[in-house]
Each structure stands twice: as C-alpha cells, then as structure tokens.
C-alpha positions as CSV (number, residue, x, y, z in Angstrom):
1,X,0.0,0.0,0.0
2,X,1.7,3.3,-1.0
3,X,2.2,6.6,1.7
4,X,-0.9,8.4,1.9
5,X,-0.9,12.1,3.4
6,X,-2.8,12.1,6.6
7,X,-4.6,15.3,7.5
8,X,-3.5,16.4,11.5
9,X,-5.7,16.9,13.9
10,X,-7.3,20.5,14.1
11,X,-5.9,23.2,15.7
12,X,-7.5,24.1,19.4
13,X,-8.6,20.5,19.5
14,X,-9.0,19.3,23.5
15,X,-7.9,15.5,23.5
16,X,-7.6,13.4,27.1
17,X,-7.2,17.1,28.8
18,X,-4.4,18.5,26.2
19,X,-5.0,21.3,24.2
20,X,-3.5,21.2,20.3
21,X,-2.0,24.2,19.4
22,X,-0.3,23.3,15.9
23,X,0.6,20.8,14.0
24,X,5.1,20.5,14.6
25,X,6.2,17.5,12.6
26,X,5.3,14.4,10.5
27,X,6.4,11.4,9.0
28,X,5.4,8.4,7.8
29,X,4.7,7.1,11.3
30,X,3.2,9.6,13.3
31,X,2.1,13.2,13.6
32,X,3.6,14.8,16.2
33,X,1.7,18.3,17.6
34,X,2.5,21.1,20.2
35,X,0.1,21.1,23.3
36,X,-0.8,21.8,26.4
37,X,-1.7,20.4,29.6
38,X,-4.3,21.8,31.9
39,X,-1.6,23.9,34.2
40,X,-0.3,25.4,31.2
41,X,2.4,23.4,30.6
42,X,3.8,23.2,26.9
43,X,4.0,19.4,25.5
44,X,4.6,17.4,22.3
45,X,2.1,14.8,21.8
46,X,3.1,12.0,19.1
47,X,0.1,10.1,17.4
48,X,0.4,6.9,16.1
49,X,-0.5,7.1,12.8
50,X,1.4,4.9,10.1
51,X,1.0,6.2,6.6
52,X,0.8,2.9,4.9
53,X,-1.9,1.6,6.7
54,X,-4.1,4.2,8.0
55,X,-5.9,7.0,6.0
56,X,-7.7,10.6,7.7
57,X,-9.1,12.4,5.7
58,X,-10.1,16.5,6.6
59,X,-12.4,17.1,9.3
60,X,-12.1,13.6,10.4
61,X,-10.6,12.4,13.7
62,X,-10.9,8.4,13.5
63,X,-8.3,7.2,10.5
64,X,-9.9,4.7,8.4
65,X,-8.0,1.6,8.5
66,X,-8.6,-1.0,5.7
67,X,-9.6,-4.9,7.2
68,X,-6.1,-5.7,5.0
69,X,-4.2,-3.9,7.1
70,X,-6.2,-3.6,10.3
71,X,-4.2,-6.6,12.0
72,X,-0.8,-5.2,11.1
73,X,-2.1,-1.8,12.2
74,X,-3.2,-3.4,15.8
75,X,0.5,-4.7,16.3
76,X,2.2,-1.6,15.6
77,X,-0.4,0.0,17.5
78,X,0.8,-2.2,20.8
79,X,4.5,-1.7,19.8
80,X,4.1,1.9,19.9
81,X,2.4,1.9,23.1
82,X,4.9,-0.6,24.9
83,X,7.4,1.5,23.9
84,X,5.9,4.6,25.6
85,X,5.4,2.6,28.7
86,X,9.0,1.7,28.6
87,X,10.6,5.3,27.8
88,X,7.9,6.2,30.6
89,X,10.8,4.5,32.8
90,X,13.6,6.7,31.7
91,X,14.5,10.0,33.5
92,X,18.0,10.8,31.6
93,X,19.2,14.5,30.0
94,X,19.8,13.3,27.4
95,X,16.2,11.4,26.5
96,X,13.3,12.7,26.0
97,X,10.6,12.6,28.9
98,X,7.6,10.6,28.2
99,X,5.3,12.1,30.2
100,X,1.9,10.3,29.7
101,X,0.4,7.9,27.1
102,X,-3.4,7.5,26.3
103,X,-5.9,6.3,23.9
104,X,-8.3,8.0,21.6
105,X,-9.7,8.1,18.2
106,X,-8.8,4.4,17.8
107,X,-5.0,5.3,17.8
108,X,-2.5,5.7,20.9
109,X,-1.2,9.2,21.5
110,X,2.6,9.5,23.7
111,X,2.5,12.7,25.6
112,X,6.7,14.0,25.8
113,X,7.9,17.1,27.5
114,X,8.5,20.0,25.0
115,X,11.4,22.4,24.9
116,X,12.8,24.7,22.6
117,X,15.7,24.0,20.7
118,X,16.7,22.6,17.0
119,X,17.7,19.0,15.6
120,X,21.6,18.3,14.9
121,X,20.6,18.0,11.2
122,X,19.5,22.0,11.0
123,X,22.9,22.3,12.7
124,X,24.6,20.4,10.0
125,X,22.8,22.5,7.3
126,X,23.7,25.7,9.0
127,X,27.1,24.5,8.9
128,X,26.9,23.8,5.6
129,X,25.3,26.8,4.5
130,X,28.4,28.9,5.8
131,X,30.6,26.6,4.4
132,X,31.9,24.5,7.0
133,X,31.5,21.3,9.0
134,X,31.1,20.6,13.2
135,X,34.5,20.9,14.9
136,X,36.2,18.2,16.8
137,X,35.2,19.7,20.2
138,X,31.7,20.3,19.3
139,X,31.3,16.7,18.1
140,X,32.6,14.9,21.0
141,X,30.9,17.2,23.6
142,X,27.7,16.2,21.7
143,X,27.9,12.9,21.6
144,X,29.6,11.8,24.5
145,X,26.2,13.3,26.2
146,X,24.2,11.4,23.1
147,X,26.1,8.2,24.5
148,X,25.0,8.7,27.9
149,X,21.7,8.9,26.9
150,X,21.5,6.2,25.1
151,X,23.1,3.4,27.7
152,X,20.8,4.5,29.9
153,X,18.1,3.4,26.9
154,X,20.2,-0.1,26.4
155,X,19.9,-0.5,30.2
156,X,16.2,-0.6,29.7
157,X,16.3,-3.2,27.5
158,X,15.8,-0.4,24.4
159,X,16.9,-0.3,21.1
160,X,16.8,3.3,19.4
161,X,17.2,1.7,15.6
162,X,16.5,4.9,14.0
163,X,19.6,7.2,15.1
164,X,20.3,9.9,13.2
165,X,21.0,13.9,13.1
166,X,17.4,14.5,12.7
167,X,16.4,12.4,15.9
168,X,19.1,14.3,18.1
169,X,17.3,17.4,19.6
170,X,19.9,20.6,20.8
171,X,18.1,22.3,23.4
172,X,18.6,26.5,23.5
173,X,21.8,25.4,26.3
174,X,23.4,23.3,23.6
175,X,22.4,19.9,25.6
176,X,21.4,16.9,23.6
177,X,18.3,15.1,23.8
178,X,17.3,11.7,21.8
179,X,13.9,11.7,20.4
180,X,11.7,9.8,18.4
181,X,12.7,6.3,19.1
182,X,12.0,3.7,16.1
183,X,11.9,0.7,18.0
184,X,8.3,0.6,17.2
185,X,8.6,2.4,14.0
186,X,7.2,-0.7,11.9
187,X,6.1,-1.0,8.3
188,X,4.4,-3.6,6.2
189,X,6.7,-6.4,4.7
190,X,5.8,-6.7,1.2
191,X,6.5,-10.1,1.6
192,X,4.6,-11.4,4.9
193,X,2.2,-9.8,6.8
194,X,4.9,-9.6,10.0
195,X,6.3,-5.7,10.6
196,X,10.0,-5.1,10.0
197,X,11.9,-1.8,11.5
198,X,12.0,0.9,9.2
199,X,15.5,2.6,8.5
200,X,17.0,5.7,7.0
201,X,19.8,5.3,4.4
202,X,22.9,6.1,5.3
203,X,22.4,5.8,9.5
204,X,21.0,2.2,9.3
205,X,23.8,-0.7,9.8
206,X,23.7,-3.4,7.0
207,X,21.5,-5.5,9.7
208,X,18.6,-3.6,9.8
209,X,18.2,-3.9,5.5
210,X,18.1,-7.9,6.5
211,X,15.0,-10.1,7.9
212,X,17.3,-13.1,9.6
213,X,20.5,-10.9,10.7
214,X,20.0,-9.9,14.9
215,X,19.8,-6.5,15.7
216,X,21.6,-5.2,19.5
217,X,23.4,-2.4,20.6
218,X,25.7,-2.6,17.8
219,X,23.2,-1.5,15.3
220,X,22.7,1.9,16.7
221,X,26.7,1.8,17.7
222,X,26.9,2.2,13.4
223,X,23.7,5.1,13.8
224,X,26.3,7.0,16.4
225,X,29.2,6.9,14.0
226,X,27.2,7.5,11.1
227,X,25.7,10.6,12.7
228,X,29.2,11.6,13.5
229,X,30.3,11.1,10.1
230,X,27.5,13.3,9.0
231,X,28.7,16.4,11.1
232,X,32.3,16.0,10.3
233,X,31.3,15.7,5.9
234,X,27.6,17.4,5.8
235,X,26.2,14.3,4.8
236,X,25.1,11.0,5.7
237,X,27.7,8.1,4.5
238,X,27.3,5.9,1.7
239,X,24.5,3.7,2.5
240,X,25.2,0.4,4.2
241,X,23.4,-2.1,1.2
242,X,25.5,-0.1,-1.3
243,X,29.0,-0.3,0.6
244,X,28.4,-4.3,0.6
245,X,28.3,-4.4,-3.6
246,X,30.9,-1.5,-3.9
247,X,32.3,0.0,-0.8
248,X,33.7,4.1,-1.3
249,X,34.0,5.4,1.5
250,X,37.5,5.1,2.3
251,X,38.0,8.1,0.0
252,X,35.8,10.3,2.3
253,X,38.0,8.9,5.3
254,X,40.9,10.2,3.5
255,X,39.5,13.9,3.1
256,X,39.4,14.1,7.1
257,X,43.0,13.3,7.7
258,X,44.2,16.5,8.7
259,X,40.9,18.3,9.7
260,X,40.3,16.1,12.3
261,X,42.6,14.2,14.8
262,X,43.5,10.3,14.2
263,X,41.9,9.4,17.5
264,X,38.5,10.5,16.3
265,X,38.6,9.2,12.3
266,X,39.6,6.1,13.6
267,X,36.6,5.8,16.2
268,X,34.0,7.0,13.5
269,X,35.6,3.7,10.8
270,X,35.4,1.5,14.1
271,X,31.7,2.7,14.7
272,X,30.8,2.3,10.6
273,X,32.6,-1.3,9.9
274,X,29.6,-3.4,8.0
275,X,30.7,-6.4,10.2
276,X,28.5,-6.1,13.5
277,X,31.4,-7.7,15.2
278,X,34.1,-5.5,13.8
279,X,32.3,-2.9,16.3
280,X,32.7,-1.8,19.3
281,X,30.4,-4.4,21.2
282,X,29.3,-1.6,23.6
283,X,28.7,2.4,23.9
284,X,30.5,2.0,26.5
285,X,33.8,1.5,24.1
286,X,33.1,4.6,22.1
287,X,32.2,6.6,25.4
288,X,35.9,5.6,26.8
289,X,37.6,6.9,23.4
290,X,35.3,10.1,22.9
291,X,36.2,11.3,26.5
292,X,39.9,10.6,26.0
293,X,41.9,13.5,25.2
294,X,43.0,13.7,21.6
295,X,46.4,15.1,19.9
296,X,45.0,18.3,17.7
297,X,44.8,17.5,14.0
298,X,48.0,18.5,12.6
299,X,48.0,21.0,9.9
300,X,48.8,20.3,6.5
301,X,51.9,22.3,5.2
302,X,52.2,25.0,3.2
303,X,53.3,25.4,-0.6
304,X,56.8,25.1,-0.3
305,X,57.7,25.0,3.4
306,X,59.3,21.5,2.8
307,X,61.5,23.4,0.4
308,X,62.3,25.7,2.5
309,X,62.6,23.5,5.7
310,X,65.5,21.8,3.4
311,X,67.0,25.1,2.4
312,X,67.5,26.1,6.1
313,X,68.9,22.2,7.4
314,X,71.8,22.7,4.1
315,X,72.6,26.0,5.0
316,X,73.0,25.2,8.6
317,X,75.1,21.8,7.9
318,X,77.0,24.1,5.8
319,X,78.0,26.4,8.7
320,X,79.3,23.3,10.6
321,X,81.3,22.0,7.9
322,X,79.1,19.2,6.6
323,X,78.8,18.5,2.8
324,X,81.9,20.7,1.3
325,X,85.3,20.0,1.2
326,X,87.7,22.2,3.0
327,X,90.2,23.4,0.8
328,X,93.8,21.9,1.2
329,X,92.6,18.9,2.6
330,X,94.2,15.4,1.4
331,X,91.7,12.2,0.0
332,X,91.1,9.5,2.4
333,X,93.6,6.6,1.0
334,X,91.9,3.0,0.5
C-alpha cells in the first residue's frame, strides 16, 4: 500500500485534557503536535498514525483503517504503546521525557515534554550553508552526552534503531536530547504480513536492511558513527546495502585526515565497519575513546615549506662544515 498524506488533527482541539495548538512534525509514522496540559504546561504529543496503513481524511478524527491492514495496524499499535510505557521508565538529560500515554480516536497518542531548541541536522545545514563542518570539540561534547543517553536506553532493555541527526534534539543550552525512538517504528513487509523496522539510508547498519540478521546495541553503535560522520562531511555516509556491492568510503576517510585528529577518524571507521562484530560491542567502548583527550589534527603544510625547511637544514650543515670540502685537505687513502 503506498504513503498516503494524513490530515492532522485540528488546531484548538481538547484531546484526554491537552490542548492542540499546531501541527510541529510528521512522518510516515506519526504526527507529532504542540500542546498543552491543563496547568499550562507546553507538550509534544506524538500520534500513532502509520502512513501505509491508515488513512484521515479533513475534518475527520478516526483514521480509516482497511480490514487488509487492520491486524498489522493493531500490532504496531501495541509496539508503539509498549514502547511509551517503557521510555515512561527513563528519567535521563539526554532522552526525552515521556510524560503520559493515552488512547483516543482508535490510535494511541505519547504525551513528551516539549522544549525549545533545533535538531543536529539544522545544525549540520547551517554549517553547511556557511561553508563549513562541526568541529572536533563540538562533536565529542555532543555525543559523549548522546552516548549517555543512550546506555541509559540499552539498560532498559531499548533499542533506538532509527539514530540519526534529525532524531538528536539541541536544546537553547546546547544539551542533547534523543527523540523519536523507532523501535516501534514498523512498516508492512511486502512479503509477509509480520512488521519489519523501518530505516533511514545512510544511518542504518547493513543489519537492519536484513530479515534473519539480529539487531543489539551494535546497530545503533553504526547510527552513532554515522551521525558523526554526518557532522564531520555534511552528509550522511554511503548507504550500508551499497558499501556491501561497492564500498567508497574510504576516499571520504581520506579527506578528514588532517581536519580532524587520528583518534576520532579512527573511532568514527570502528563505529561504521559493516561487520556487527568488527564494532565496538558496547557504547561504553566509544564513550571511553570520545572522552579521551585527543592530539589536535595537525596542519597540513604550506606550498613550499618542505623546500624551505630543506634550504635552512643545508645551509645550517654548511655552517658546521658538513657536505663541502675544505680546501687543502688530502683524499682518504683506500
């Protein structure tokens, strides 16, 4: 069944004691809308609302769901709100708050606390758009807090499995906050009626474009260093089923020698290898070597400064002695 454009709910709309302000994001999962609660408080309410299976039309509330798809639709339905019960659990910086869950309108709705901020992927284009790319310092500050978060989600027995710029949230203080967890984030299998994960090219390890190969921590371990690659080049890396027939990234590795330090190139190819167990196993791993401190990239030289490095060491070595014969002085006899 192909993405059909579902129409939000309306503006001013009182749902389970929240109040919809606007419309703020959507996909083809959810619709995601600014609220509030009945003390005033400003919230993002997510509705579950899968594109492929569901369609609502204007002026409607209750998506019409075809009896095709109704059963696929009902276990998405219970992923999504498991998953809400579970990120219920979490009280970490660096993950968004999920605040309260509820029925309505034959859908689930997850109620999440709402602050003000932008996604590391307007960063990115910002950075772009001046014609430049995230320094080292930035980067590992970022995700070293992105890391924390995200144990704390492993601990829970989480996967995030859709990890990317877009899905990290920078608060107005520069603090990161992981959003938007696709661990529930299902579509429809063309082939069987079971739901797979759905993926974004270029953040999604080889694993997740596979129905037999096991997904863990590792998986998002390749979303982290993918992310990373993404702020360091201004783009996502080559995607993971197209490195498998022809792999090209080592010539964007090459391009960062010198811009930034070996310590971090070297965690971001660790992070990206296409073999699950060529990763680190762990964040943990990647947490250790992101805090470490790292030797400053070294400069490339100038136009001619070798030249002239070799002018100065010949002149000097002439001023000893070195590399001219004296005058008067007799050959060494064999």
């Amino acid at each position: 069944m192909a993405a059909q454009n579902n129409a939000p709910l309306p503006d001013g709309l009182e749902i389970a004691g929240y109040r919809i302000v606007k419309k703020i994001a959507s996909g083809g999962f959810s619709i995601v809308y600014l609220a509030y609660d009945a003390e005033g408080n400003a919230v993002a309410i997510k509705e579950y609302l899968p594109s492929t299976l569901a369609l609502r039309q204007e002026g409607e509330f209750i998506p019409a769901v075809s009896k095709a798809n109704l059963a696929v639709f009902r276990i998405g339905l219970k992923c999504f709100f498991e998953e809400g019960r579970a990120l219920a659990r979490i009280s970490h910086p660096n993950v968004v708050r999920v605040l309260n869950f509820f029925r309505a309108n034959e859908t689930v709705y997850m109620v999440m606390h709402y602050e003000s901020g932008h996604s590391l992927q307007e960063h990115i284009q910002r950075q772009r758009a001046k014609g430049r790319n995230s320094g080292e310092a930035f980067i590992r500050q970022i995700f070293t807090q992105v890391l924390k978060g995200l144990r704390e989600v492993h601990t829970n027995k989480l996967l995030h499995l859709d990890l990317k710029p877009a899905n990290i949230y920078l608060r107005t203080d520069g603090t990161p906050m992981l959003l938007d967890f696709g661990a529930a984030r299902q579509t429809v299998n063309t082939d069987s009626p079971k739901l797979m994960p759905m993926y974004t090219p270029g953040f999604a390890g080889p694993e997740l474009y596979s129905k037999t190969e096991t997904l863990g921590p590792w998986t998002d371990v390749y979303s982290i260093g993918a992310s990373m690659f993404a702020c360091m080049v201004g783009q996502p890396p080559q995607p993971a089923d197209q490195r498998r027939k022809e792999d090209r990234m080592e010539a964007h590795f090459a391009k960062l020698d010198g811009q930034y330090s070996p310590e971090l190139v070297k965690l971001v190819r660790w992070a990206l290898q296409l073999d699950p167990l060529a990763r680190p196993q762990s964040l943990f791993e990647l947490q250790k070597l992101l805090q470490a401190p790292a030797a400053p990239p070294k400069p490339a030289p100038e136009p001619g400064t070798l030249e002239k490095l070799g002018d100065q060491m010949r002149d000097f070595a002439g001023r000893l002695g070195f590399g001219r014969k004296k005058a008067g002085s007799p050959r060494t006899q064999h």
